[in-house]
C-alpha positions, 0 to 999 in steps of 0.5 A: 526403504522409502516406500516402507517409510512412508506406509509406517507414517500414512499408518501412523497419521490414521492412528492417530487422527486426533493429533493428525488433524490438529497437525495438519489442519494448523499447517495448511492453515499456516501454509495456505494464508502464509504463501498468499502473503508471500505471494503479495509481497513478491508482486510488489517486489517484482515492480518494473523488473519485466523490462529488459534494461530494468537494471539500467534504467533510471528516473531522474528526481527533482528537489526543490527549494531549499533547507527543511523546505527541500521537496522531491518530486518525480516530474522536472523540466522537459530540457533534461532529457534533451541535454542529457541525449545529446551531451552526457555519453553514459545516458544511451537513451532519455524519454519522457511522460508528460499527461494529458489532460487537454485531450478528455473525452474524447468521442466516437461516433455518437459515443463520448468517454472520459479518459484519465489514463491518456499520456504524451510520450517520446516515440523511443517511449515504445523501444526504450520500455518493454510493453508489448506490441499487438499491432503496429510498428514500435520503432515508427509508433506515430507516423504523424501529430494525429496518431495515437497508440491505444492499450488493447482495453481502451481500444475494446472500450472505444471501438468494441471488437471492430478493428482499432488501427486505423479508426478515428478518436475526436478529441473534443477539447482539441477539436481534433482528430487521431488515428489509431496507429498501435495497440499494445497490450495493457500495462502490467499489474506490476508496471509503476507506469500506466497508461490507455493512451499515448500520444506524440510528446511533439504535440505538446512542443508545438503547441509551446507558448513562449513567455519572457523566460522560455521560447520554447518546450526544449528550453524551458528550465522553469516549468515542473511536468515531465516525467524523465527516464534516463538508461544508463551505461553500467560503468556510469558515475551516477554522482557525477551524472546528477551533478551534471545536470545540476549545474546545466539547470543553474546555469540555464535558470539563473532565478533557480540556484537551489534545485538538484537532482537524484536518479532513482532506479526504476525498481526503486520507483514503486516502493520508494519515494522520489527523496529515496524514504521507505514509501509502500516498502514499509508495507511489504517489510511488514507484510512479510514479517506476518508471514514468516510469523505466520509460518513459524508459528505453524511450525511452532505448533508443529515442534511442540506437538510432536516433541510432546507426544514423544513419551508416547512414541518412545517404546515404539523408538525403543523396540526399534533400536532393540531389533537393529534399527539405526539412528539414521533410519530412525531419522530418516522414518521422522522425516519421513512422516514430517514430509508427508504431514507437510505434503498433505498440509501443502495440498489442503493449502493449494485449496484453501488458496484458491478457494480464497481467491477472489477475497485475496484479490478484493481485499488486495486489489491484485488480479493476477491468478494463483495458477499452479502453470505459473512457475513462479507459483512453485517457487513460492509453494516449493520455497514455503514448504522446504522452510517450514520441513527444514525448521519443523521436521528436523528437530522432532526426528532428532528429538524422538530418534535420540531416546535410549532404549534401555531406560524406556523399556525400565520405564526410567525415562525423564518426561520432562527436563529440556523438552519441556522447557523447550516447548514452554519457550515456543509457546512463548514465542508463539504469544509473543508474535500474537501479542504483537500483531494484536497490537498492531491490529489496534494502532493500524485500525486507530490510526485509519479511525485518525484519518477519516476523523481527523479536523481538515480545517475545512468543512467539506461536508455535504459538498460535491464537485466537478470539473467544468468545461470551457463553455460552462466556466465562461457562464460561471456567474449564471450558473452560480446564481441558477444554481443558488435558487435551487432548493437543497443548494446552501452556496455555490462557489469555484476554483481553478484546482482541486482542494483535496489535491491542490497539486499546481505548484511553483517556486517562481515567486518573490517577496519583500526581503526575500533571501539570495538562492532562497527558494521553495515550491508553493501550491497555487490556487485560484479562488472565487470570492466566497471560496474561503467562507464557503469551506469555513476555512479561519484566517489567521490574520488579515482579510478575506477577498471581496470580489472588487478589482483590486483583488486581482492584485491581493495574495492570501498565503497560509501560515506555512508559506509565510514561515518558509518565506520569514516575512515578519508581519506579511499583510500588507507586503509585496509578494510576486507569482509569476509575473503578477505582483500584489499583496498580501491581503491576510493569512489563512491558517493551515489546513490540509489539502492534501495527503496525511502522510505528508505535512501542510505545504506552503499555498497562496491564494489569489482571485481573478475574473470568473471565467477562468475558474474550472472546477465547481464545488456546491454546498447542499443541506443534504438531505436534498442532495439528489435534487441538488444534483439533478440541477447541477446535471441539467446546467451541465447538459445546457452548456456541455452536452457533449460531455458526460455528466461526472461528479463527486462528493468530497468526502468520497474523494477524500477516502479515495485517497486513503485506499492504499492504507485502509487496504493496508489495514484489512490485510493485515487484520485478515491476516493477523487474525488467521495467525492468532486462530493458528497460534490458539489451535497450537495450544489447543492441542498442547492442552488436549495432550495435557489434559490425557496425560494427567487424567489419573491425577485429575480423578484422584484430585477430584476423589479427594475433593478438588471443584471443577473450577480449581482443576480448570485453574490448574490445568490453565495457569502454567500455560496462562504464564507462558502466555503472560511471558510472552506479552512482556517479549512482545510489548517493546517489539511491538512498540519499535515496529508501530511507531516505525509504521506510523513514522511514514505519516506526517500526522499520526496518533500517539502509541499509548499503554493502554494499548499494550494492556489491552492487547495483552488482555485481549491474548490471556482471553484468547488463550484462556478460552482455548485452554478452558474448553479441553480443561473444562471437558477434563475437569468434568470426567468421571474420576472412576473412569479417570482412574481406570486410565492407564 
């Protein structure tokens, strides 16, 4: 019986291949980009789950300051981890991650690379986490302080295809070498954690510094730089966990009363901030609603089609039921044909897919293959198609099953009532979704637009950068003035950070009338004398530095420090950095050093002698900004020929760092426009089933005198109203979820109504066009052929 179902439904598609065409091209359209999305958005769920403990582990957070001022972070101080070994019983393990950034580059032979991905870690780092060994012994991972465990790329990349274990990497900032003692496989695309290098945390210790406060790495309470994983017993009370090490932190730091802690699970880590708010998980909630839409649209299209050709189908149902079949076959025969629409579909899709691969993965930046050998793969095939069978198929077999044969075979059965209004609100609904992404395509594209042209309060334009060496930093005055002499070079000036990420923070910091407990994390930045003016950056009051000694004790904060502070009329008060007292010289107004999304941070500026300034920023005219270059790589060549010469303009940079917004963004204009095209087929095809059934009229209409373009405005107009419905359903929706979007940004467009008007024109166009082309083709016919139409 099975077979016979299937052979009467493969007749029926070849039978009608127009329909059959519109039907399975919309769902493997609508299956093929919907199970890619659904691919995408199971990856980012899938962060951190490989680890066999991951259900266990935990990041611990810091908050510091205070009141509205309270950030969060993902780096603490080193002694946690220690305290927590040693005296909370439910912490079974603790490591830590600490970066490296003394050891780069780092050279071989007479080859020398740069290496950003190269970290300290604890030896349990190897036991604790489940990255992967190829060779080397996890539990004894550095035999000594010279050992260093590479991934299986960044042994390739140093060492080529020779055996790594054992070789020797020199460390040229440390003048050391290390042994290569492991290699691992690369880190998972889905791990939050990644390296290329790792090395014995206890260099770090060893190399500690005691000041007034600390004497040594595990007794540090000051000092913001580690990353902290604790793996906890399932029984534990993470509450009393974190309160734990509240109180040890208060009672160790007494300078710091306010700070506390919160673990974060591992899972939550890629998806959530450090404070616990939604960071890239609003992107994948987002992602995942368009390709639900995107599947339930094709399924719309497919209920609709089906339901419409009903009359068609019903004295074939009839004929049926008359010679003894049962409901039940019935069903089971529109299943049938269902599943095997669904099927075909499915295959044309697995196509589609891999024939969109590579800009899948350049667009989302992915490189795990779709393969059809992976079973997660088929959960995700298998899942999309019981959803779309299961929410299509079953309606249209009740629908085309439940006709009465008696009435049929009469000719009295009513070609419209529910089963029309049905399918008006499925193209409702169908509009409404298109509608709304419609409108989230042009807020996502304005906000990205609001990004790069947003006023920074700087003028980073024409203006490149680079990190100096140790050498080249203690000839900072030469080359400055070297440098300045060169043609296409406007100015030339250093700090010891990056002003696109300052990053450097700290919260040991006094001032005149500074509250008990009062505290709040500041960005600290070393700045030449003509930094200031170099970047156009506005005082808002006060004076600048000059470049004299006594600017080694005077402090520039930008208006954000001194409100988190409450100093009432600043210039001129004391204010405290560490060790160093002096004061307040002037006020910079806010500019953004950092990301959007988050909000201006408090910073001070301070100047000190001119060879402990690291990176270097120089100002061409532009046009003459290869000659600048040049000049600039010629000094780098004098003063650090065993490095290589790496710069980069600030304007790129800043665009780096909206990568993950603009690939937001592409995605889900890609996307968005692939469910609109979806959404115009569906219709296309209701209005070409239209068209036919209303042949006769439309030739009579045209014997008596109707114009083409009254027959068009005919044929358009019931559905241009469903449409109009649709985008009225869809603009408060639409509002809701965008300005949900746009609330993770601490800087943001307004959500204006012309938008909504423009989406809707943008969706009765659309729709119109689609329409137009079967009514047009309609309204043209030869109204003696149209009456001739049975």
């Amino acid at each position: 019986m099975l077979r016979n179902y299937f052979k009467t439904a493969w007749r029926g598609l070849l039978n009608s291949k127009g329909y059959s065409s519109i039907n399975i091209g919309g769902l493997a359209i609508a299956l093929g980009i919907g199970i890619l999305l659904l691919w995408w958005v199971k990856d980012e769920l899938s962060f951190d789950r490989f680890h066999t403990h991951s259900d266990r582990i935990y990041r611990v957070n810091g908050g510091f300051g205070s009141g509205e001022s309270q950030q969060f972070g993902g780096q603490i101080v080193a002694p946690i981890a220690s305290y927590a070994r040693q005296n909370i019983p439910s912490v079974e393990e603790a490591v830590r991650i600490v970066g490296s950034y003394d050891m780069s580059p780092f050279k071989v032979k007479d080859k020398t690379l740069v290496e950003e991905q190269a970290v300290y870690v604890d030896p349990a780092f190897f036991t604790f986490f489940d990255f992967k060994w190829v060779k080397g012994n996890p539990k004894r991972p550095f035999p000594d302080l010279q050992s260093v465990v590479l991934t299986e790329s960044a042994a390739l990349r140093y060492f080529g295809q020779t055996e790594a274990v054992g070789k020797v990497l020199y460390s040229v900032p440390k003048k050391q070498n290390y042994v290569v003692s492991g290699i691992i496989h690369d880190f998972p695309d889905n791990s939050s954690i990644k390296s290329k290098m790792l090395f014995p945390l206890e260099i770090v210790a060893k190399a500690y510094q005691p000041n007034d406060y600390w004497k040594s790495m595990d007794s540090d309470w000051g000092n913001w730089y580690a990353q902290t994983f604790f793996r906890i017993n399932p029984s534990a009370d993470l509450d009393r966990i974190a309160k734990t090490l509240n109180d040890v932190h208060h009672a160790s730091n007494k300078y710091d009363q306010v700070t506390v802690y919160r673990l974060q699970p591992l899972k939550d880590i890629h998806l959530y901030r450090a404070d616990g708010t939604p960071g890239a998980m609003q992107e994948v909630k987002m992602m995942g609603i368009v390709a639900l839409v995107l599947l339930a649209i094709g399924c719309i299209n497919y209920v609709n089609l089906a339901t419409a050709r009903a009359t068609q189908r019903a004295r074939e149902v009839s004929v049926r039921k008359v010679v003894g079949a049962g409901r039940q076959h019935l069903i089971g025969q529109f299943l049938a044909e269902s599943l095997l629409i669904f099927v075909v579909a499915l295959v044309l899709a697995i196509g589609l897919i891999k024939g969109l691969e590579s800009t899948y993965q350049e667009l989302t930046g992915k490189t795990q293959p779709f393969s059809l050998a992976d079973p997660q793969v088929w959960l995700v095939l298998v899942g999309s198609l019981l959803f779309t069978l299961a929410v299509a198929g079953i309606y249209p077999a009740l629908v085309l099953s439940s006709f009465e044969p008696l009435k049929v075979l009469r000719g009295k059965m009513a070609t419209g009532g529910k089963g029309v209004t049905f399918r008006q609100t499925l193209v409702i609904v169908q509009f409404a979704f298109s509608t709304a992404l419609i409108v989230g395509t042009l807020i996502i594209g304005n906000q990205l637009r609001f990004l790069r042209e947003r006023d920074l309060g700087y003028d980073r334009e024409n203006t490149f950068a680079f990190w100096m060496t140790d050498e080249m930093s203690k000839h900072y005055d030469a080359v400055k003035n070297e440098l300045l002499r060169k043609p296409g070079i406007r100015s030339v000036t250093a700090s010891n950070n990056n002003l696109l990420s300052i990053g450097n923070s700290t919260g040991d910091t006094d001032w005149d009338g500074k509250p008990k407990n009062s505290m709040f994390l500041v960005s600290r930045m070393r700045v030449e004398k003509d930094f200031i003016s170099t970047f156009g950056l506005k005082m808002a009051y006060g004076e600048t530095f000059t470049g004299t000694p006594a600017d080694s004790m005077h402090y520039i904060l930008n208006e954000t420090a001194v409100k988190n502070a409450g100093i009432k009329n600043p210039i001129g008060k004391s204010f405290t950095l560490g060790q160093t007292k002096g004061t307040i010289i002037g006020v910079i107004k806010d500019f953004h050093f950092a990301s959007l999304r988050q909000k201006v941070e408090p910073a001070v500026f301070f100047y000190r002698n001119s060879t402990d300034f690291s990176r270097i920023y120089i100002k061409t005219t532009g046009r003459e900004a290869s000659q600048a270059v040049a000049a600039a790589e010629k000094l780098w060549k004098q003063y650090s020929p065993d490095y290589p010469f790496e710069y980069q303009f600030m304007d790129m940079q800043y665009n780096e760092m909206y990568k993950s917004e603009q690939r937001t963004g592409k995605l889900f204009n890609f996307f968005a426009g692939i469910t609109i095209l979806v959404s115009c087929l569906g219709l296309f095809g209701l209005a070409t089933f239209t068209a036919q059934q209303r042949t006769k009229e439309i030739g009579i209409r045209k014997v008596l005198g109707a114009s083409v373009t009254g027959i068009v405005a005919l044929l358009s107009k019931d559905f241009l109203k469903l449409v109009l419905i649709g985008i009225v359903i869809a603009s408060p929706i639409a509002w809701w979820m965008m300005n949900q979007w746009l609330a993770d940004f601490a800087y943001k467009i307004d959500v204006e109504w012309w938008v909504f008007v423009l989406a809707g024109v943008l969706a009765i166009l659309i729709a119109f066009f689609t329409i137009s082309f079967q009514s047009i083709k309609a309204a043209l016919m030869n109204p003696v052929k149209s009456l001739k139409t049975e």
